[in-house]
C-alpha positions as CSV (number, residue, x, y, z in Angstrom):
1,X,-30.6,161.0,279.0
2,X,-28.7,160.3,276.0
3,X,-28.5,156.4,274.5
4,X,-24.7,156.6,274.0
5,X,-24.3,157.9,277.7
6,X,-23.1,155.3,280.3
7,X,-23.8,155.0,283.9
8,X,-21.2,154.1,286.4
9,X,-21.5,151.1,287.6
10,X,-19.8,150.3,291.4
11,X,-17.9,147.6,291.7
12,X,-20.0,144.7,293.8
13,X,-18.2,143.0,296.9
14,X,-17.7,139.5,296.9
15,X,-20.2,137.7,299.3
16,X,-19.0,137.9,303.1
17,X,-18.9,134.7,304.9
18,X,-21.9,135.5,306.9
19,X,-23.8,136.0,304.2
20,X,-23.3,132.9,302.8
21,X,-23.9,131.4,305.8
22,X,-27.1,132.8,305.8
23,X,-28.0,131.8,302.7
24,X,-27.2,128.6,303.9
25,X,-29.3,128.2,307.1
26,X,-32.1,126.1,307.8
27,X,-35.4,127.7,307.5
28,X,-37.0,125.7,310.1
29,X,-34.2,126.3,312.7
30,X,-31.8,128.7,314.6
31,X,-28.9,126.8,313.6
32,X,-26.5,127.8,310.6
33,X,-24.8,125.9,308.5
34,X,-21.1,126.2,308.2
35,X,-19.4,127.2,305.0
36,X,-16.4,125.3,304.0
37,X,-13.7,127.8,301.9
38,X,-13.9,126.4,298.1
39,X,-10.9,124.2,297.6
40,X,-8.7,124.8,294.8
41,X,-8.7,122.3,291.5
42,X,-5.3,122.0,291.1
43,X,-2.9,121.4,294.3
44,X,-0.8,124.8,295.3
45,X,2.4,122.9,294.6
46,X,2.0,122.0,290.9
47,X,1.9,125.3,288.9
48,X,-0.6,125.4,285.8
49,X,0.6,125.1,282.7
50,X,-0.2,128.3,280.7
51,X,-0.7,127.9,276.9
52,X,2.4,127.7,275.0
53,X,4.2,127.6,278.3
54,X,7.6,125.6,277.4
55,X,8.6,122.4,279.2
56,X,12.4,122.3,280.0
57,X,13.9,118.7,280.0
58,X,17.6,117.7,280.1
59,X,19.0,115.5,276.9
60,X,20.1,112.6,278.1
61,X,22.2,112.0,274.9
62,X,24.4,115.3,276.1
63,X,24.5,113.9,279.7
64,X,26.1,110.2,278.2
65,X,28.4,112.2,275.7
66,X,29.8,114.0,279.0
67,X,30.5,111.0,280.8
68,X,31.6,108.7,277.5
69,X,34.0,111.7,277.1
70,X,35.6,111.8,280.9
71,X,35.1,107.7,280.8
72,X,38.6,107.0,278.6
73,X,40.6,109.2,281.0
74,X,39.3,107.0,283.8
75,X,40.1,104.0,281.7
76,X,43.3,104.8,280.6
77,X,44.8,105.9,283.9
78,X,43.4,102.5,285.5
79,X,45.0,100.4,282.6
80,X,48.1,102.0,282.6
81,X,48.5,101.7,286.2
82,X,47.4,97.9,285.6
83,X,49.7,97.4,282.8
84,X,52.8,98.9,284.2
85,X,52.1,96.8,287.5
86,X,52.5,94.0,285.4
87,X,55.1,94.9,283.2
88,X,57.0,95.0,286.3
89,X,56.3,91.6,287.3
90,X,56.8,90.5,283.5
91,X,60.7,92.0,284.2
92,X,61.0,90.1,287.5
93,X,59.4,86.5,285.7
94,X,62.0,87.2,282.6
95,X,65.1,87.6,284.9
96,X,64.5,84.6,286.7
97,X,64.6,82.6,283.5
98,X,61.0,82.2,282.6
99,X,60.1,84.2,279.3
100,X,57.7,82.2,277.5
101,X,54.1,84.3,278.4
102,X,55.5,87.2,280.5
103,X,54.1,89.7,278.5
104,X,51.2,88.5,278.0
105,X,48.8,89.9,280.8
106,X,50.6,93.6,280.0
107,X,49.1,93.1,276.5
108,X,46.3,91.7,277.3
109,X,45.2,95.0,279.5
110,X,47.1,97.3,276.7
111,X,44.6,95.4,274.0
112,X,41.6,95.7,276.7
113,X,42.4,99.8,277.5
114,X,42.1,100.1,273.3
115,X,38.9,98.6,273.0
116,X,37.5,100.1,275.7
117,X,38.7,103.5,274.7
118,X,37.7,103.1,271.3
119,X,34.1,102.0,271.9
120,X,33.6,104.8,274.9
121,X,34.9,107.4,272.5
122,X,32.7,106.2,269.3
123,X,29.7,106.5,272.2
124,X,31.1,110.1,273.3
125,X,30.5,111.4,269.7
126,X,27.6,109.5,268.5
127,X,25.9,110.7,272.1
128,X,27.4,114.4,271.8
129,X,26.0,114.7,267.7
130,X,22.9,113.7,269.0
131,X,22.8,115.7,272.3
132,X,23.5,118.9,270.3
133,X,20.7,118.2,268.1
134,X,18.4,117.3,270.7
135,X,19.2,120.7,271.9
136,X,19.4,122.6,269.0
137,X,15.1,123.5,269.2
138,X,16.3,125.8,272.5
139,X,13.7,123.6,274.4
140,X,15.7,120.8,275.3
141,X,19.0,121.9,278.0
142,X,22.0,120.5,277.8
143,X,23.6,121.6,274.5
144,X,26.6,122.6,277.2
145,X,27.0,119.1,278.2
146,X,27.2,117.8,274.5
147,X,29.9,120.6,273.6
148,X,31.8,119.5,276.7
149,X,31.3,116.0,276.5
150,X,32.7,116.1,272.4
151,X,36.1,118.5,273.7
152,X,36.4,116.0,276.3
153,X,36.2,113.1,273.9
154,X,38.5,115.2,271.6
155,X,41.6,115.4,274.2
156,X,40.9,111.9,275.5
157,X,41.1,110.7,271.7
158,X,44.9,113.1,271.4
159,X,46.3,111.5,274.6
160,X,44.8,107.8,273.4
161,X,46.6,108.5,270.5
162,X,49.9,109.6,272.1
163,X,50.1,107.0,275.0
164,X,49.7,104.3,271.9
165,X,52.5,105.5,270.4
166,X,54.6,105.8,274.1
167,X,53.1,102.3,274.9
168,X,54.0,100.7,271.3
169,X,58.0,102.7,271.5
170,X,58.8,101.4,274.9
171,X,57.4,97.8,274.1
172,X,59.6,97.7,271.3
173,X,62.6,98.6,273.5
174,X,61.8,95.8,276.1
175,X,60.7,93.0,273.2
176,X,63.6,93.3,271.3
């Protein structure tokens, strides 16, 4: 037979349960031994990790530039409805004879709505700069959530804008 030639070599069965229990049993008696089925290391509902296997997360800087960005809608529709409530009674305290003040709860909420809108939309793009950074290593999820968040920042920052200059026009029709 040649050095360089190789035999076949059968595949060899795993050991069958009665075997093992044989291997298992008492000498000295009749009785066997049962054989409890190995138990797996790591629970069937956690999946091993393989190496290099990536671990998605969310960025939760992308999910708070989302809602900083819906956030001044919410605040401005509240305060508006607020403000014009009181306007209202401001044009009811004036006609009765009482002027001194009457605007000053309408400003008050006006003054409130633009600090609050200011400060949620400073949040929306600090939040939505970092969210898309967080995301850029295509690990981290959420890089939607950041772009969203900033265009919703972006629109609520145009109709900010535009209901200041509305808000400012009409108060100067009713103050003069």
């Amino acid at each position: 037979m040649d050095a360089h030639a190789t035999m076949p070599v059968e595949p060899v069965p795993p050991p069958s349960a009665e075997l093992a229990a044989e291997r298992y049993a008492d000498p000295q008696s009749d009785t066997v031994a049962e054989v409890e089925a190995p138990q797996p290391a790591v629970p069937a509902r956690i999946a091993p990790q393989r190496r290099g296997a990536r671990v998605l997360t969310r960025s939760t800087a992308a999910t708070w530039a989302l809602v900083a960005g819906v956030a001044p809608l919410a605040v401005s529709a509240i305060g508006n409805l607020l403000s014009s409530q009181l306007g209202v009674a401001a044009l009811a305290r004036i006609e009765t004879g009482d002027v001194q003040g009457a605007w000053a709860p309408v400003l008050t909420v006006l003054a409130l709505v633009f600090v609050g809108n200011a400060a949620l939309l400073t949040v929306c793009a600090i939040m939505g700069v970092r969210g898309i950074r967080e995301t850029a290593n295509g690990i981290t999820r959420g890089r939607g959530l950041a772009i969203a968040g900033l265009a919703a920042g972006g629109v609520n920052l145009v109709l900010w804008v535009a209901g200041l200059v509305v808000t400012v026009g009409g108060l100067n029709l009713v103050l003069v």
